[in-house]
N, C-alpha and C positions, 0 to 999 in steps of 0.2 A: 504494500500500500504506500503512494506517495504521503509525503508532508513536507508541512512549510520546516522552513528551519525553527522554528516556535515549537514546533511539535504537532503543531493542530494536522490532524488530516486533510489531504486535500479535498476531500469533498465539502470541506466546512467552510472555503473560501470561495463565497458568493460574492455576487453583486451587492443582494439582502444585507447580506453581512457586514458587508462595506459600509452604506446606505445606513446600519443600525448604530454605524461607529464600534464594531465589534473585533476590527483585524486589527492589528499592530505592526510596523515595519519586519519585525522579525516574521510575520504569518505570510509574508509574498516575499520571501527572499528563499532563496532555493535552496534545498539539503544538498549536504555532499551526497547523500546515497541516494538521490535519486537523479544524481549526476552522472553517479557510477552505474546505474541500470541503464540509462540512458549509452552509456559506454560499451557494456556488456550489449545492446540492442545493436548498436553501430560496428562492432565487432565481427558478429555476427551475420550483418549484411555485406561485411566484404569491404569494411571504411574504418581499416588503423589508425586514421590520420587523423580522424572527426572522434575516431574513443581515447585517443590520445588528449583531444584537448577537451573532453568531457572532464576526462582526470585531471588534468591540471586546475581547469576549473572549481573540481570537486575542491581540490585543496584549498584554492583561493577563497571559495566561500565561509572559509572561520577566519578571512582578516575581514578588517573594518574596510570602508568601504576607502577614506582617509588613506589605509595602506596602499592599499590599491590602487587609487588614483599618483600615490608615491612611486608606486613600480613601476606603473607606465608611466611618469616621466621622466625616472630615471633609464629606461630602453628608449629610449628618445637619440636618434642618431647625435652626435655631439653636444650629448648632456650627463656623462657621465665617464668618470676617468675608469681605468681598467682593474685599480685596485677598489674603487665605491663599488664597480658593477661584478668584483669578488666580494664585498662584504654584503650586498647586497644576497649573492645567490649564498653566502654561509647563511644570514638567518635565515633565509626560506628554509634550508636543510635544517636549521636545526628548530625550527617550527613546523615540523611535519610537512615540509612540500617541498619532497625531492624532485619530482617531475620538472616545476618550477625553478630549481633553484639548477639542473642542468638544462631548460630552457634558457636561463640566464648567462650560464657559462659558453653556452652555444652562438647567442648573440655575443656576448663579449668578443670571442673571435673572432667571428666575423667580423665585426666593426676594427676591429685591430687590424686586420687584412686589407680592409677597402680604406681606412684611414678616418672614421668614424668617433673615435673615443676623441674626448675632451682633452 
């Protein structure tokens, strides 16, 4: 069964509900696990690429949103030196998002290659 990150079921997340002042920002933000079913669905059809970033995503969903918007502009072509954009992908690893935090690593190189870091 889906649910919000709140916990509530998804079938609890109406219109009505809205309308009654009954949801909370946490009751429409999305679980990691039903990011990772989403993952395991796209796997399944034959799409690594799209379960791959279900995963990543999954993880993303326990930062604040503040972090978040931190990470993408720190991956910002020329906004981010090669040692910020290693401290960067260390906390993702050691906050539970390794997928992210060698997405990170990955861009790092790359910008280092094309002449992209700060």
């Amino acid at each position: 069964m889906s649910r919000a990150f709140s916990g509530k079921p998804a079938e609890e997340l109406t219109v009505a509900a809205l309308a009654r002042d009954e949801l909370t920002p946490d009751d429409v933000r999305i679980h990691p696990s039903t990011l990772e079913s989403q993952a395991i669905v796209a796997e399944r059809c034959g799409n690594p690429q799209l379960a791959e970033n279900f995963r990543r995503a999954a993880e993303l969903a326990l930062f604040s949103e503040t972090e978040i918007l931190a990470f993408y502009e720190a991956l910002r072509p020329r906004r981010s030196t090669m040692d910020q954009l290693e401290a960067l992908a260390g906390e993702l690893a050691a906050r539970a998002a390794p997928r992210c935090a060698a997405l990170v690593r990955e861009a790092a190189a790359a910008y280092a290659a094309r002449g992209l870091l700060r």
